[in-house]
N, C-alpha and C positions, 0 to 999 in steps of 0.2 A: 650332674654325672651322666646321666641318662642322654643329653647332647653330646659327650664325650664317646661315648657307645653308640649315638648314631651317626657320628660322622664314621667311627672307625668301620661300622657296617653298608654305611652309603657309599661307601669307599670298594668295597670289595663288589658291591650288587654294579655299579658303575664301571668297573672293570670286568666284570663279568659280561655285563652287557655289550662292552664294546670287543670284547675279543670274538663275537663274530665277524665284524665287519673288519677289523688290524688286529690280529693278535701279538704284532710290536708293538701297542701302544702301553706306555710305563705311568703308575700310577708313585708321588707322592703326599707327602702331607703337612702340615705346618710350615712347611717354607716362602712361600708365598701366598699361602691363601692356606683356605681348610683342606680343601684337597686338590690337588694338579694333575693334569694327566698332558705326558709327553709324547711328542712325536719321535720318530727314529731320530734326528738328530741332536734330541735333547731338551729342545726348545717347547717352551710351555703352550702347550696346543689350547688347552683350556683352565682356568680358574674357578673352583667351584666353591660355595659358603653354602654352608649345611645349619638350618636350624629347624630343630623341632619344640615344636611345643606341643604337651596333651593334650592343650582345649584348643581343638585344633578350631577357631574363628578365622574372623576376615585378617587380610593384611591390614596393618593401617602406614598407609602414605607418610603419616610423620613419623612411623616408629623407628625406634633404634636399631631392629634385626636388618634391614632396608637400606637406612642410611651407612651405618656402620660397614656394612657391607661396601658402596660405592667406597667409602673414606679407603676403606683397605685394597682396592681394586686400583684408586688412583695412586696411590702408594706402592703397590705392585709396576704398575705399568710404567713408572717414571723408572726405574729400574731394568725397564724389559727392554723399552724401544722408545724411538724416536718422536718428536710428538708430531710431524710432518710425516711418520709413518701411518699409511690406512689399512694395515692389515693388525688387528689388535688378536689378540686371543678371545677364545667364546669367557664371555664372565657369566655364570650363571647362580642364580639363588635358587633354590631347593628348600621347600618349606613345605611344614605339614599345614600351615593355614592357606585358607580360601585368598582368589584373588576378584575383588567385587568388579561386576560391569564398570566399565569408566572409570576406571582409576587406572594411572597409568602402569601397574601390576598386572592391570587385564592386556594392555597395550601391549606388554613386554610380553605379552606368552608365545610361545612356540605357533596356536595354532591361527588359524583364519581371521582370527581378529586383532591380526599384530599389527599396527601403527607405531614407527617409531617417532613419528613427526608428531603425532597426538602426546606419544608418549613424554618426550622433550616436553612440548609447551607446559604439559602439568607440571611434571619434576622441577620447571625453571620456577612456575610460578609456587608449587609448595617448598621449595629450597630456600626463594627469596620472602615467605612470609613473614616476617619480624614476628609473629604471635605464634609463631609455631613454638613447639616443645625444646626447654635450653637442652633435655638432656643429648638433644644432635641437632644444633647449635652449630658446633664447631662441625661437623660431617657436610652441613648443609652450604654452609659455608666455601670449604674448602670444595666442595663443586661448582658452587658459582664461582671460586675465583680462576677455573678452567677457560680456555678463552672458546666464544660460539664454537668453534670448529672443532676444538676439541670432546667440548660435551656433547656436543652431535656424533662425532666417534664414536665415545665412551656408551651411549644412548645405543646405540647401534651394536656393538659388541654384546648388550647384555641382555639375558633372558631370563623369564622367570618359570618357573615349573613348580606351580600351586596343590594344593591337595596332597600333595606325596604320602608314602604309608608309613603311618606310627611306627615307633621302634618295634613293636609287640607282633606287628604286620611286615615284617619286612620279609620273613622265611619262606611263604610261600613265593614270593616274587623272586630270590636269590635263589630258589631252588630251579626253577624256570629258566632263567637264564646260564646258572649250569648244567641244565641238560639233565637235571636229576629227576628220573619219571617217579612220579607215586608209588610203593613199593613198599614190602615190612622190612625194607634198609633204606631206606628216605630220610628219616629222620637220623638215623645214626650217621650216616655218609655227612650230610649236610654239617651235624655238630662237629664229624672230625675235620672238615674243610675253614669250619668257623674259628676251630681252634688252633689250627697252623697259619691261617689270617691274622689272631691275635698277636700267635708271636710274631708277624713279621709285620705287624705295626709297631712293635713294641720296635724293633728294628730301623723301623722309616723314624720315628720319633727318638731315639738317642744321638743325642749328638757329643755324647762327651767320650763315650767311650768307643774310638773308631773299629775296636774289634768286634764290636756287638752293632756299628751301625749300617743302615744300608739305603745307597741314596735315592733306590725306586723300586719296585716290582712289577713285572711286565704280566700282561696277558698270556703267554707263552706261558710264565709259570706257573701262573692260576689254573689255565687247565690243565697242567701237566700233573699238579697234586689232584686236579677232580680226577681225572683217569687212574691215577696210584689208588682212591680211596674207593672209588669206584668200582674200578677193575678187581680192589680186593673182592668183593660181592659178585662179582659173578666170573672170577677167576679167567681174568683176561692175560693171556702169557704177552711177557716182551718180544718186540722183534728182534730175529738174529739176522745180523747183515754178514758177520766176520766169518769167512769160510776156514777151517782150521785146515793147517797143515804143516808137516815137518820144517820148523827152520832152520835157514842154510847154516852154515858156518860163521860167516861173516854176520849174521845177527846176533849166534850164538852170543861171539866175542866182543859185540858192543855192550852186552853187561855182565864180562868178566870182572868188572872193579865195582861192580853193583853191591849192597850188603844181601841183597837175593840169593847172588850166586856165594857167596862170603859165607852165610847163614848154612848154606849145602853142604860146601865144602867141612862145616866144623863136625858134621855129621859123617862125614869119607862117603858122603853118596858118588857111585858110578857117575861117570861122564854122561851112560846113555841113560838117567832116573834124571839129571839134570838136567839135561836138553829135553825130557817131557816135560820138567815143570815147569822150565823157561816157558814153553811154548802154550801151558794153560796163563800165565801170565800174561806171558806178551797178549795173546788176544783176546781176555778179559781187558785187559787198561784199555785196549782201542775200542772192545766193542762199549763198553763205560764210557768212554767219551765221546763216542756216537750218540749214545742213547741221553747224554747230557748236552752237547751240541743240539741233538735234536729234540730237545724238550719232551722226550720220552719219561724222564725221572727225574727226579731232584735232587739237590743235592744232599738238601734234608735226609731224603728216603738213605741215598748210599751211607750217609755216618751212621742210620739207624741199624743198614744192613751187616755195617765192616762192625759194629755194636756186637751183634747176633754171634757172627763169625768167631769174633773173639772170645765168646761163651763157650762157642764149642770146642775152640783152641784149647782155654783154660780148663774145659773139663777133661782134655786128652791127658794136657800138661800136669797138669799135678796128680792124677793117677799114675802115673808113671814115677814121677821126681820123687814120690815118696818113697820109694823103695833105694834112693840113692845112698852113698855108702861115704864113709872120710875115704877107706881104704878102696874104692871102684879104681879101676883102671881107665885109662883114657877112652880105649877102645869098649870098653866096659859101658862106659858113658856116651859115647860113640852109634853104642847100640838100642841103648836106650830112646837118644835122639832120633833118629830112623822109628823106632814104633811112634813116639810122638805124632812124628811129619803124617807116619801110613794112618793113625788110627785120627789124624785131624781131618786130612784129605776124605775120608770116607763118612767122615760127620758132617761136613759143610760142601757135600756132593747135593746134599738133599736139599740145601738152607736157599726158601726160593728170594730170590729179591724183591718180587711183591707178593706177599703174604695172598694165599688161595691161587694162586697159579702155580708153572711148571719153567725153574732158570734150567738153562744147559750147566750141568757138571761144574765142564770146567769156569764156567764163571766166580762162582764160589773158591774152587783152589785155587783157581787164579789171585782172584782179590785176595785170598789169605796169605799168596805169597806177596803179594803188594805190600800189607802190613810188615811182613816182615822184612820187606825193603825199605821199612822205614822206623823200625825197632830204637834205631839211636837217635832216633828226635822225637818220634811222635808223646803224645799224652799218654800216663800210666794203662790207662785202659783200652789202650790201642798197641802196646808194643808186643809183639811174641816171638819167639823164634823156635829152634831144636833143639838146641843140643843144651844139657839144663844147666851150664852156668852162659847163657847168651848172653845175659844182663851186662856180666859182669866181660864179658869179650866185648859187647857194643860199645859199653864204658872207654877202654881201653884201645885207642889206632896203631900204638906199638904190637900189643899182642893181634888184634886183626891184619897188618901185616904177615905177622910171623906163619900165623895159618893158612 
């Protein structure tokens, strides 16, 4: 179990580290190997096999974490490319154990004492041992039956990275590479970053259920939640790029068939109360999709936010509705719907979108009226509108019409 939790963590400290130098490069998992990380066009830049053991000893040359490893790597790459191809992907093994002098473990490391030619000659001759260990047998095998030129490749693509840090050690190292300084929110920052990595391993790892799966996670958005959890700590405000201002007509009218503007109308809001709200709308959705284009937020963060939103909706919302009547008049109800809209709009003026900072106004009414552009489809706990039988108007496109 405890290898199962260290990959899922070698995984995020690995992306971490590389998002200084690309932060396009996308991380995932079990598909070809323990863990992949992509290049911008998709294509597996590296193969990585994660094993930890407690007692952290030497490698040993016959063992299975080693072999098994090459087996899966050639299995991978018959898959990837060409065997006349000489650009392979980095293969690397990641182990908490030692790799001794002269062994070709030691050959295969990253630093100064890398030979791959020393490396080969070992691997061919403990591969071809007949008295080596059955339980990789067939591993050892299955790379001698590779022809010279291609385990010369293979030899060549692979690296080892010896000593790694125990599952127990790996926080100070992940916090370093997120840029999280020492601090009395060091620790908390890091768990809540550790615990939105879970889920979205749990993400990389479903493969049945495509609405729950996801087939990478890029560097971009790793830092983009360290900054949200971050930034909550020392109350970092979002950038605004969207300069507000009166819109024209013709914008007005490209969401006259909107349920936005639909939702207004059932309320008899003036022309010029609509064309304000239009206009916190319209540029909240753009500056939201700025700020998501540009990895300022997540998407996580926005459901959590339109989550908030909607609390303050429902607390306007049924303060109000409970005073409704069999016998209210339309107009009656009418007016109702209007304190709703006034008394929601001045609750989620304040609602910041990342928690310990300061959002502009209207990003909040804005996103509220988004919600309610989406009242006829969205999930129970996202739908809202004004005027208190909405439900039952969203339900109904004859009666949305008529209004």
């Amino acid at each position: 179990m405890t290898g199962y939790l260290y990959q899922c963590e070698l995984a995020l400290l690995e992306l971490a580290r590389r998002s200084w130098q690309d932060p396009t490069v996308e991380v995932r998992m079990e598909l070809l190997d323990d863990i992949e990380f992509l290049d911008p066009d998709k294509n597996p830049r590296e193969l990585l096999q994660a094993k930890h053991r407690e007692a952290a000893g030497p490698l040993s040359e016959t063992g299975k974490d080693f072999w098994r490893s090459v087996a899966s790597w050639i299995d991978a790459l018959e898959n990837l490319s060409d065997p006349a191809d000489t650009t392979l992907p980095i293969l690397r093994l990641v182990s908490t154990q030692s790799a001794p002098p002269g062994t070709f473990f030691h050959y295969l490391s990253a630093g100064p004492d890398r030979d791959e030619t020393k490396a080969l000659e070992r691997m061919e001759r403990t591969a071809a041992d007949d008295e080596g260990p059955g339980t990789t047998a067939d591993d050892r095998e299955l790379f001698m039956k590779l022809t010279p030129a291609r385990r010369k490749q293979l030899v060549r693509a692979i690296t080892v990275n010896d000593a790694a840090p125990l599952m127990s050690d790996l926080d100070p190292s992940l916090a370093k590479e997120l840029g999280i300084t020492p601090s009395d929110h060091a620790q908390a920052a890091l768990d809540e970053i550790k615990g939105w990595w879970y889920g979205m391993a749990i993400k990389l790892l479903e493969r049945r259920n495509p609405q729950r799966m996801r087939a990478s996670v890029s560097a971009q958005e790793l830092m983009c939640r360290r900054d949200e959890v971050t930034g909550r700590y020392i109350g970092r405000n979002l950038p605004i790029t969207e300069t507000l201002r009166h819109l024209t007509q013709a914008e007005i009218v490209q969401y006259n068939d909107r349920l936005v503007v639909t939702q207004m109308r059932w309320i008899d809001l003036p022309d010029e109360e609509v064309a304000m709200h239009l206009r916190d709308y319209h540029y909240a959705r753009a500056q939201r999709s700025e700020w998501l284009r540009t990895f300022k937020i997540t998407p996580d963060r926005i459901d959590e936010y339109e989550g908030e939103l909607h609390y303050e909706w429902e607390n306007a919302f049924r303060r109000r509705t409970r005073r409704i009547r069999d016998d209210m008049t339309e107009e009656q109800r009418q007016t109702i719907g209007q304190e709703i809209l006034d008394a929601t709009m001045d609750r989620v003026a304040d609602t910041p979108l990342r928690p310990g900072s300061v959002t502009a106004p209207w990003i909040g009414t804005g996103s509220v009226h988004g919600l309610s552009d989406q009242a006829g489809s969205a999930e129970p706990d996202r739908q809202l509108g004004w005027h208190p039988d909405y439900r039952n108007r969203c339900k109904s496109p004859d009666e949305t019409q008529e209004q």
